[in-house]
C-alpha positions in Angstrom: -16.1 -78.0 21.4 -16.3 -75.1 18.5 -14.1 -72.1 18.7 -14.5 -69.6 16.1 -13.1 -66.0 15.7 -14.8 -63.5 13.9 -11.7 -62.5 11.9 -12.0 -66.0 10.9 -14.8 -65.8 9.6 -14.4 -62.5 7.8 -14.1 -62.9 3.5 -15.8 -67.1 4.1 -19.1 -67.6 2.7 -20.2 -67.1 6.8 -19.3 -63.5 5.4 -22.8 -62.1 4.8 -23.9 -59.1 3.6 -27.4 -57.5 2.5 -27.7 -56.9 -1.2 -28.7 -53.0 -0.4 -25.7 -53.0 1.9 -27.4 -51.6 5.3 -25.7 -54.9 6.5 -23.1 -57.6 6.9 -23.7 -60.5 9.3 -20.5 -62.7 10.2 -22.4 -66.3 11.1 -20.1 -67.6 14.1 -22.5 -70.6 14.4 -24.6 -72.1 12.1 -27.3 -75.3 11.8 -24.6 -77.5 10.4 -22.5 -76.6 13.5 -25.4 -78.9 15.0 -26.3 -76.3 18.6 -29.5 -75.9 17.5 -29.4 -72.4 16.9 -27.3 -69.7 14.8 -25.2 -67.4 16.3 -24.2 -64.0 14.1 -22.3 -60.9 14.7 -23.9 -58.1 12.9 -23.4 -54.6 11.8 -26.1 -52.2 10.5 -24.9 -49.7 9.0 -25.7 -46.2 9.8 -28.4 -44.1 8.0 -30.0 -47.5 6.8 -33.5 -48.4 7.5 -34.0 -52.2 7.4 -37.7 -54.1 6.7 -37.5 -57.3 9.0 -40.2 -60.1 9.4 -38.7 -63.2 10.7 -42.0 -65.1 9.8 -39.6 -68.8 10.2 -37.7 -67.5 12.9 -37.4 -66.1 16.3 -34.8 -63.8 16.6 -33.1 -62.1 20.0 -30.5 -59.3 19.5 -28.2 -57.6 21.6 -26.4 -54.5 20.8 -23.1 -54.4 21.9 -22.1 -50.4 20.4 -23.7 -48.1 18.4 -27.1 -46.3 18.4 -30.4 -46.5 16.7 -34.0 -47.8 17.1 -36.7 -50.6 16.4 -39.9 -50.0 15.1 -42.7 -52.5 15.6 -45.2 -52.5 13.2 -47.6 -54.6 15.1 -48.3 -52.0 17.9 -46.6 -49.1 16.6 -44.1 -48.6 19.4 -40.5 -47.2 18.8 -37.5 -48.4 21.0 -34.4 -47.1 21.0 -31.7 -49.3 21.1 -28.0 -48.4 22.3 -25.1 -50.8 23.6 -27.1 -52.8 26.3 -29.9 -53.4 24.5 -31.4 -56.7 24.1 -34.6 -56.9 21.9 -36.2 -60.4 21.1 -38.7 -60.7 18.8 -40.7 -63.8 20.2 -43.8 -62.6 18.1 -42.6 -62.7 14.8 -43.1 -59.3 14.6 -42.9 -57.2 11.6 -40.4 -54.0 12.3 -38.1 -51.4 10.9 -34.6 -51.4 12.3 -32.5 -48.0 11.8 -28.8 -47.6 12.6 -28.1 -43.8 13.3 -24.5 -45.2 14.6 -23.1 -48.5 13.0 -24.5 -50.6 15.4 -22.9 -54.2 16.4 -25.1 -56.9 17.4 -25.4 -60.2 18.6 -28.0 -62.1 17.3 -29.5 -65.8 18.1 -31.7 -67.5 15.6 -34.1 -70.4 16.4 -34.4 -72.1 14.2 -30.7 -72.0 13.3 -30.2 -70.9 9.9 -27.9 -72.4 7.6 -25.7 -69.6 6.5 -26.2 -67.9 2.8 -29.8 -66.4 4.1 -30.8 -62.8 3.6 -33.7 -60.8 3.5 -36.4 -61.3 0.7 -39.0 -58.8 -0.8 -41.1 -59.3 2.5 -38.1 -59.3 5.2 -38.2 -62.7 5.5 -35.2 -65.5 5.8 -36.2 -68.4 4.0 -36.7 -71.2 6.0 -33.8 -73.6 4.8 -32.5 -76.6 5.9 -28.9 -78.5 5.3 -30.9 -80.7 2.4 -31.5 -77.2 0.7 
């Protein structure tokens, strides 16, 4: 059995946070915790607007406080997103997240990542493995 606490994990290298600062993801569960999928809690900073393409990864999310909205590139819709909210992106799709509100969100990656990932140039997590 794994417990975990977030304050825990706070200031560890499970301590994540985007180089631009819209975010900082605390990685409860990782791929070396051996679930078979991550586990993050996530803030996004208000006034940020965040380019996301998991291209390696599916990604469901759900907002637990705060308020903003999701922008999917691939069909142009706009969602807002508030605590209750669950979004999964089972398409890969490309999007814009904005925070208006800090929001907090629980989010479940598949495959697992391993824990130092972040965003590059084209939104993407690298797809990395415990060998990497």
């Amino acid at each position: 059995m794994i417990i975990r606490r977030l304050d825990e994990v706070i200031g560890t290298d499970r301590d994540v946070e985007a180089e631009n600062g819209n975010w900082v993801s605390r990685r409860l569960l990782l791929a070396g915790d051996g679930m078979g999928f991550s586990m993050h809690d996530t803030t996004i900073r208000a006034g940020t607007e965040t380019y996301i393409h998991y291209a390696n990864h599916l990604e469901a999310v759900y907002c637990v406080a705060g308020e903003g909205e999701i922008e999917d590139l691939d069909n142009g819709v706009t969602t807002q997103i508030s605590d209750g909210t669950l979004y999964a992106l089972n398409g890969h799709e490309r999007h814009y997240l904005r925070a208006r509100k800090d929001m907090r969100m629980i989010c479940v990656f598949n495959p697992p990542v391993v824990g130092p990932e972040t965003h590059d140039e084209n939104g993407v997590y690298p797809l990395m493995t415990l060998d990497d």
